[in-house]
BABAZA-136619 format. One record per residue: residue number from 1; x, y, z of N, C-alpha, C, CB in turn. Coordinates in steps of 0.1 Angstrom, whole numbers. Each point is the difference from the previous one (the first is absolute). Glycine has a CB too. Layout:
BEGIN
<rec seq="NUM" n_u="X" n_v="Y" n_w="Z" ca_u="X" ca_v="Y" ca_w="Z" c_u="X" c_v="Y" c_w="Z" cb_u="X" cb_v="Y" cb_w="Z"/>
...
END
This chain:
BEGIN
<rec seq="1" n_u="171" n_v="282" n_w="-33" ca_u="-13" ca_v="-3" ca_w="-4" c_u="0" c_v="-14" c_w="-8" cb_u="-7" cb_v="25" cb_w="-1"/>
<rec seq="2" n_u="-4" n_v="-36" n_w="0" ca_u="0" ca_v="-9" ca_w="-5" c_u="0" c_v="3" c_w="-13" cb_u="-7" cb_v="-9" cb_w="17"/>
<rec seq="3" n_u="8" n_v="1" n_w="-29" ca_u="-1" ca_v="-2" ca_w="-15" c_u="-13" c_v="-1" c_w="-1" cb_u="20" cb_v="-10" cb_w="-5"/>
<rec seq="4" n_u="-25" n_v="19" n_w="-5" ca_u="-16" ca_v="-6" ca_w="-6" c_u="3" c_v="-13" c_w="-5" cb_u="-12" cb_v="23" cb_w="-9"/>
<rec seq="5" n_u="-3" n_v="-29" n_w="12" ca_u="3" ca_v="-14" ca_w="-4" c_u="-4" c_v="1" c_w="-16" cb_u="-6" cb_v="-14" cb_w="25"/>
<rec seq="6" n_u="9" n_v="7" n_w="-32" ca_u="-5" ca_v="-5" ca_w="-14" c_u="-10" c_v="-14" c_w="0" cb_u="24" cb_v="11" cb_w="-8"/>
<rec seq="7" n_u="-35" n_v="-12" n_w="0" ca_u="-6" ca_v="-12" ca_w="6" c_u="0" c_v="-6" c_w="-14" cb_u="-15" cb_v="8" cb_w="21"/>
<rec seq="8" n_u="15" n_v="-5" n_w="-31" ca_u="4" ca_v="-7" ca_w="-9" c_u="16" c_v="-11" c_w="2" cb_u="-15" cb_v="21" cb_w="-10"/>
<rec seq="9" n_u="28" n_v="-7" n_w="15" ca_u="10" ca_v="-13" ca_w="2" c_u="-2" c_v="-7" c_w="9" cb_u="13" cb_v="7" cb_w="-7"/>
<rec seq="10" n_u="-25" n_v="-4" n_w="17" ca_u="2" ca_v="-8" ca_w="9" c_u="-9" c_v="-13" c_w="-3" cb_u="6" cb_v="20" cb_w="15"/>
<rec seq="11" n_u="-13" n_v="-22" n_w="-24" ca_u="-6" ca_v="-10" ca_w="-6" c_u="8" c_v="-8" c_w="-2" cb_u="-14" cb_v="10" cb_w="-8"/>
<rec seq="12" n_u="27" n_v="-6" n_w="0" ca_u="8" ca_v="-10" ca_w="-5" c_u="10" c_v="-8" c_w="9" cb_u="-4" cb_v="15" cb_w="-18"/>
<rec seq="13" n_u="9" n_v="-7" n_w="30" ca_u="10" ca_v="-4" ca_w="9" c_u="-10" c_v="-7" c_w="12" cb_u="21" cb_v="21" cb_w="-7"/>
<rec seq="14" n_u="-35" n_v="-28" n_w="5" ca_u="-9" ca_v="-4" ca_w="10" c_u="-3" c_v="-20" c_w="-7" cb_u="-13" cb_v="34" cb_w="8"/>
<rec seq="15" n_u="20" n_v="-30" n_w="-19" ca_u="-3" ca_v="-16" ca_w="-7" c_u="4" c_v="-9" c_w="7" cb_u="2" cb_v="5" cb_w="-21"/>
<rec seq="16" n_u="12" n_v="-2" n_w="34" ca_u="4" ca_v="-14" ca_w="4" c_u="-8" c_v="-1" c_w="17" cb_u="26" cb_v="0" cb_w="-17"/>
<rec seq="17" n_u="-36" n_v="10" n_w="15" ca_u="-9" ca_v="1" ca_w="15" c_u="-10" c_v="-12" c_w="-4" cb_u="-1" cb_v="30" cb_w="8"/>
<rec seq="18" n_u="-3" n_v="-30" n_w="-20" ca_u="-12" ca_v="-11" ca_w="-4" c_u="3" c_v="-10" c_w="9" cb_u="-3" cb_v="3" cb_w="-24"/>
<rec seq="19" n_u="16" n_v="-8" n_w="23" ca_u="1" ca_v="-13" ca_w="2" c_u="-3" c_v="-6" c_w="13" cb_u="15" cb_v="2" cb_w="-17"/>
<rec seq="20" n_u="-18" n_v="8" n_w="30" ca_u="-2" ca_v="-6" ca_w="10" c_u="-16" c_v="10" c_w="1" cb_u="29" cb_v="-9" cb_w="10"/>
<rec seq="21" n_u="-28" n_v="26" n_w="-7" ca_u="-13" ca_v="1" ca_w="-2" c_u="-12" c_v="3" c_w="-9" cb_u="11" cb_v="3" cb_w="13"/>
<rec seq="22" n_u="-5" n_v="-8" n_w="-25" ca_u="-13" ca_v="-2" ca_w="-10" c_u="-6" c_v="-11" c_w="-1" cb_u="8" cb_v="13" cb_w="-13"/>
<rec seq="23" n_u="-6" n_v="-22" n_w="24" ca_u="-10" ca_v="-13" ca_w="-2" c_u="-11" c_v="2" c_w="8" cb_u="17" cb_v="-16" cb_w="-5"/>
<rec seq="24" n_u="-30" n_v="6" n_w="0" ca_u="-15" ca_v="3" ca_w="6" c_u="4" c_v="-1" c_w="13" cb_u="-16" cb_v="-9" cb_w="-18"/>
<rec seq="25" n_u="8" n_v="14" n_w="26" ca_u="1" ca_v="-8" ca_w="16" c_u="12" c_v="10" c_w="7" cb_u="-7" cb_v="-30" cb_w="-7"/>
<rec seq="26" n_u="15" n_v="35" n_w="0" ca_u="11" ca_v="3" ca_w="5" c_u="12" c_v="-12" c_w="7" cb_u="-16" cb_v="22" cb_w="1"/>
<rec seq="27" n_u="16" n_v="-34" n_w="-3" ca_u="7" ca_v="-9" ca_w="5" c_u="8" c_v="-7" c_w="-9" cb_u="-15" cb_v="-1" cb_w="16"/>
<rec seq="28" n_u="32" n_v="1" n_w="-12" ca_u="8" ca_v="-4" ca_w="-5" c_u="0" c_v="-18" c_w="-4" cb_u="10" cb_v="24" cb_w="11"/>
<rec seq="29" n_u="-7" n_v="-27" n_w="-17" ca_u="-2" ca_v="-19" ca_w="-2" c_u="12" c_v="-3" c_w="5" cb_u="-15" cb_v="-4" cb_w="-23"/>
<rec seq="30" n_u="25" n_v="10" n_w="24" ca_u="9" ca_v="-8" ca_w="8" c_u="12" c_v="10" c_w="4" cb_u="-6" cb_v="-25" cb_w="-13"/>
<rec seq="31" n_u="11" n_v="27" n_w="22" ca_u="-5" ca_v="-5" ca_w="15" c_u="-8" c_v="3" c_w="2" cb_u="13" cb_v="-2" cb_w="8"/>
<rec seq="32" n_u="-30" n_v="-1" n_w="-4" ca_u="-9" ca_v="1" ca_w="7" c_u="-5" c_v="14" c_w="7" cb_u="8" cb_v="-23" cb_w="0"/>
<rec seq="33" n_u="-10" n_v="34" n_w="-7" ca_u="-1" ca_v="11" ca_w="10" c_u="-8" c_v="10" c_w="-5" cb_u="20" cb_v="-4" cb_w="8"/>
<rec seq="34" n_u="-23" n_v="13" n_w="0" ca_u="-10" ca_v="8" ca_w="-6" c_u="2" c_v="13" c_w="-5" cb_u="-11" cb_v="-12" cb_w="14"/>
<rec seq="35" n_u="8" n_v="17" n_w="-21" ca_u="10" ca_v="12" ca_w="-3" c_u="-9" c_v="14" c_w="-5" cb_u="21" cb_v="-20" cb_w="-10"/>
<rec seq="36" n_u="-17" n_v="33" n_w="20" ca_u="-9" ca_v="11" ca_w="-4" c_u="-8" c_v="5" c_w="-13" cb_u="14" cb_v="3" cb_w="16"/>
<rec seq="37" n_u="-18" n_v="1" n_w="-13" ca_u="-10" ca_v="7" ca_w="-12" c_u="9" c_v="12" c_w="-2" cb_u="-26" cb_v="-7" cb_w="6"/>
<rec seq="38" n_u="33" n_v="10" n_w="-14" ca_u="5" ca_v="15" ca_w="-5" c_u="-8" c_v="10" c_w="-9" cb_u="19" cb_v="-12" cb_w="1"/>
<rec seq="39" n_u="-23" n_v="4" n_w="-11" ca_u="-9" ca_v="8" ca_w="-7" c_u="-13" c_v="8" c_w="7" cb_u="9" cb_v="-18" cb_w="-16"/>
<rec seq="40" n_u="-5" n_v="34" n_w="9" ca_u="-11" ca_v="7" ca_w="8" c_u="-1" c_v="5" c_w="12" cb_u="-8" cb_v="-12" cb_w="-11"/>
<rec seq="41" n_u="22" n_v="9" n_w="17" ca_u="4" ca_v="4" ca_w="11" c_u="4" c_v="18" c_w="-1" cb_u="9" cb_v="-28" cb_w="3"/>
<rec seq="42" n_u="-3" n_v="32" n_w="7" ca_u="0" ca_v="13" ca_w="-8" c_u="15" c_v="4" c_w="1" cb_u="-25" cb_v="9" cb_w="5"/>
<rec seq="43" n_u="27" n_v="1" n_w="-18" ca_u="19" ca_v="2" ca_w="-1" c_u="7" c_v="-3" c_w="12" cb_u="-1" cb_v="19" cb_w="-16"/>
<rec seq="44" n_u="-5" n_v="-8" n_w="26" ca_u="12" ca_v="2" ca_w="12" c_u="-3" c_v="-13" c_w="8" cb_u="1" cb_v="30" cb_w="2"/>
<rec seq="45" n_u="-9" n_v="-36" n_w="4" ca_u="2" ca_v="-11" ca_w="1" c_u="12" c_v="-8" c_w="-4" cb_u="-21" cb_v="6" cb_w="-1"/>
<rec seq="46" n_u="19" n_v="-10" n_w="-14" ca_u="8" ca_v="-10" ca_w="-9" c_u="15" c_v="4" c_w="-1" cb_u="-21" cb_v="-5" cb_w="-14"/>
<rec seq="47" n_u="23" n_v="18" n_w="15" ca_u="11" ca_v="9" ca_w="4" c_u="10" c_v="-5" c_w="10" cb_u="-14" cb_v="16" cb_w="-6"/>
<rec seq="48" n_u="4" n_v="-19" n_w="17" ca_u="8" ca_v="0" ca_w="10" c_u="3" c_v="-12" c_w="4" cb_u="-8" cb_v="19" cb_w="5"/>
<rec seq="49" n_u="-1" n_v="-25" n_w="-11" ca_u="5" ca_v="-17" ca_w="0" c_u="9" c_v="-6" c_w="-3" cb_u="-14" cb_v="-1" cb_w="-3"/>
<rec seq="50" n_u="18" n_v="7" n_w="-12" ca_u="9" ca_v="-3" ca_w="-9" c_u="14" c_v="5" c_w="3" cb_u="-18" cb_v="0" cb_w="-14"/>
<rec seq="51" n_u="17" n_v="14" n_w="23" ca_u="11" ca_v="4" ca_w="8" c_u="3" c_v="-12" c_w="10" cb_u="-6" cb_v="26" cb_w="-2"/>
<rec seq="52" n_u="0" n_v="-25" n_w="9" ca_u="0" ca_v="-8" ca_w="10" c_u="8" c_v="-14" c_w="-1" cb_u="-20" cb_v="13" cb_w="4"/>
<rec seq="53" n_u="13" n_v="-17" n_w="-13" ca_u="11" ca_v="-16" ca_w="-4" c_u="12" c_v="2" c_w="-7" cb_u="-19" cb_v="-13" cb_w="-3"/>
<rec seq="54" n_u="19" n_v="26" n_w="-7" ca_u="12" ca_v="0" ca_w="-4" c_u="12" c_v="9" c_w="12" cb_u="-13" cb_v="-2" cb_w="-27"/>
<rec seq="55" n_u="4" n_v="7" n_w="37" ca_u="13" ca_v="2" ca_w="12" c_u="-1" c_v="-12" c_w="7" cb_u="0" cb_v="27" cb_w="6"/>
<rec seq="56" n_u="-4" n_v="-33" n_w="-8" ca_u="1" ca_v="-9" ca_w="13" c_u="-9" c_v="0" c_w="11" cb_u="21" cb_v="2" cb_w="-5"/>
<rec seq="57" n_u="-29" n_v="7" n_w="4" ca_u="-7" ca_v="0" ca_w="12" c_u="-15" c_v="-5" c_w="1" cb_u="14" cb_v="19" cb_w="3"/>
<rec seq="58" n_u="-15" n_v="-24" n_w="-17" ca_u="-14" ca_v="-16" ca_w="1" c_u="10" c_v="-12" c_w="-3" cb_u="-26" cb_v="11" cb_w="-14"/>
<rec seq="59" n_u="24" n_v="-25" n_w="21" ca_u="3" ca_v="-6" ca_w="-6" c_u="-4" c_v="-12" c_w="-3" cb_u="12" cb_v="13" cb_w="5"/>
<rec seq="60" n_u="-10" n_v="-11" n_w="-20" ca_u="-4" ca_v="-17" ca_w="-8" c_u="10" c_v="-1" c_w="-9" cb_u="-25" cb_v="0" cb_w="0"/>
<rec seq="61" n_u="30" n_v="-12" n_w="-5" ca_u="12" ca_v="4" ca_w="-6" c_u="0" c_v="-4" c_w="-12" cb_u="12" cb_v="-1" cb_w="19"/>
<rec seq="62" n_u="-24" n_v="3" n_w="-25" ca_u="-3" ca_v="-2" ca_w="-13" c_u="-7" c_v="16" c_w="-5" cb_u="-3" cb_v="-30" cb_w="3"/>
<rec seq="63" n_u="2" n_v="33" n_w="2" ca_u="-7" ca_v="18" ca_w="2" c_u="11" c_v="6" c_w="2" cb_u="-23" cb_v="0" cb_w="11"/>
<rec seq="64" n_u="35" n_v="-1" n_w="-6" ca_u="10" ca_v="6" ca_w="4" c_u="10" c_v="0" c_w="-13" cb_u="-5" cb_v="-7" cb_w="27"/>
<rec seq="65" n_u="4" n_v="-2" n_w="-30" ca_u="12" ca_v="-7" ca_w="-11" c_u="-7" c_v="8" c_w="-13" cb_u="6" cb_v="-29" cb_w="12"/>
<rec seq="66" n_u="-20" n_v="30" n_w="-13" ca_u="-9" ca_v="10" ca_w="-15" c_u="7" c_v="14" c_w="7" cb_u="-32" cb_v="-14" cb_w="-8"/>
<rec seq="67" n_u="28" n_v="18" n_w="17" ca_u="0" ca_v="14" ca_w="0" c_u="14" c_v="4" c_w="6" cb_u="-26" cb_v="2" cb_w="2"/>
<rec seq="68" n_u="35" n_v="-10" n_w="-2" ca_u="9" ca_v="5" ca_w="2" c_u="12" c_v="5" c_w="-17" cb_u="-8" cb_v="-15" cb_w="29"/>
<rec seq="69" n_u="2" n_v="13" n_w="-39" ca_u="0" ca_v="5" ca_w="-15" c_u="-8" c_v="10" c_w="0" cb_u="2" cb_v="-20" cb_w="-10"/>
<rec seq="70" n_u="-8" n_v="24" n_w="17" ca_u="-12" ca_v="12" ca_w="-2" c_u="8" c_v="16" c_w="1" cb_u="-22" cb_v="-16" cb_w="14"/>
<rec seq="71" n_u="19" n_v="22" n_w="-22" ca_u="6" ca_v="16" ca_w="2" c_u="-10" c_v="9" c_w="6" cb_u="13" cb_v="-2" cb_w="-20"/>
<rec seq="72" n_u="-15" n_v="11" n_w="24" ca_u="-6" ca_v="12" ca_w="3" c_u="-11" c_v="4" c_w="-8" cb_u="20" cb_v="6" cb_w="9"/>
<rec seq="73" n_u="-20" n_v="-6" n_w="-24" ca_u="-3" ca_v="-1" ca_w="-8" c_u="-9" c_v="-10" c_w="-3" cb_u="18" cb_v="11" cb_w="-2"/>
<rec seq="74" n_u="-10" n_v="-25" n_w="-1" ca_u="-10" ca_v="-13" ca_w="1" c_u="-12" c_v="2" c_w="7" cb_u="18" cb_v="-12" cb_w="0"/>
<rec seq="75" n_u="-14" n_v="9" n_w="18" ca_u="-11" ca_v="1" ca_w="4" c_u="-10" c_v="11" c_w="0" cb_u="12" cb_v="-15" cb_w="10"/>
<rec seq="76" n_u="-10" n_v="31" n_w="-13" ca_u="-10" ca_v="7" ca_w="0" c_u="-9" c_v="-7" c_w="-16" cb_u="15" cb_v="24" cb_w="17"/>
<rec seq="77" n_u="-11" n_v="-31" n_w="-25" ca_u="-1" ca_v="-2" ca_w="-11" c_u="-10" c_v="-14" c_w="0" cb_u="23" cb_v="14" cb_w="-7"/>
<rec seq="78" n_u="-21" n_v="-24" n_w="15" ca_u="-11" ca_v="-9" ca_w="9" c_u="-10" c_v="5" c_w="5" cb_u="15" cb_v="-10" cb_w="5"/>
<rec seq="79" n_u="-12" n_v="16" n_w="5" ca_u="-6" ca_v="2" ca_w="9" c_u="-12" c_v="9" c_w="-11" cb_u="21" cb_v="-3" cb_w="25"/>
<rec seq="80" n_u="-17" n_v="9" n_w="-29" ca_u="-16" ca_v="12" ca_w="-8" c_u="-7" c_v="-14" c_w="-10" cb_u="16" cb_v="32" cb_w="-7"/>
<rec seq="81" n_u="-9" n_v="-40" n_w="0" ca_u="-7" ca_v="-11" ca_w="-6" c_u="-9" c_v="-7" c_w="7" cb_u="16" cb_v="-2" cb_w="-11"/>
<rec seq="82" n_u="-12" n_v="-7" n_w="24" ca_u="-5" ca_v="-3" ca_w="7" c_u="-16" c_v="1" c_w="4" cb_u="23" cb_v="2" cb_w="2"/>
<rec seq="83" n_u="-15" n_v="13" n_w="4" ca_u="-15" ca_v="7" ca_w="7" c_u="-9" c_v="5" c_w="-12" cb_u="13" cb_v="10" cb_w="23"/>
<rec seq="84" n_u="-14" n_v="-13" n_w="-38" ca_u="-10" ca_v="1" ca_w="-8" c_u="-7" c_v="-10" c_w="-2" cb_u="9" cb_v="13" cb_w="-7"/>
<rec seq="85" n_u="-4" n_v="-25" n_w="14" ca_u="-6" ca_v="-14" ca_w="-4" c_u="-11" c_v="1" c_w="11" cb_u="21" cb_v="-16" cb_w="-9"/>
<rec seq="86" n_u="-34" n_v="9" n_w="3" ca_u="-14" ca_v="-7" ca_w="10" c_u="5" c_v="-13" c_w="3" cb_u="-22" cb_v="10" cb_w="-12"/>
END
C-alpha cells in the first residue's frame, strides 16, 4: 500500500517546484517552454507522474533529475500538498 501523504511536508519539499511551475502563465523564461499546471491536480494523478519520471518512464530530464531524490514517502507527501492548491 502507498504511504499517506503528509501535506504539510509536502509543502515544504515543493519549494524547488516554484521555480518552474509557480510562475504566472505557467511559462519558463528560459528555455522557452511551457510548463503544466500541477497545482490542484489530484494526488493519484501527481503520484504517478512523479513515479513515472523518477523510473524513467516520462521523460524530461530536469523532472527526472527532482524526482529521482524523491522517496515513497516524499512523493505521497507532494502529491497530497499539491492537490490542496486552487
Amino acid at each position: 500500500a502507498a504511504p499517506a501523504g503528509n501535506a504539510e511536508t509536502g509543502r515544504q519539499l515543493t519549494y524547488t517546484c516554484q521555480g518552474c511551475h509557480g510562475i504566472t502563465g505557467y511559462k519558463n523564461a528560459y528555455p522557452s517552454f511551457k510548463v503544466p499546471k500541477i497545482g490542484g491536480q489530484s494526488a493519484q494523478y501527481l503520484s504517478q507522474a512523479l513515479h513515472g519520471y523518477r523510473d524513467g518512464e516520462r521523460r524530461h530530464p530536469t523532472m527526472r533529475a527532482q524526482a529521482e531524490s524523491f522517496s515513497e514517502q516524499d512523493i505521497a507527501d507532494i502529491a497530497a500538498f499539491l492537490s490542496t492548491l486552487k
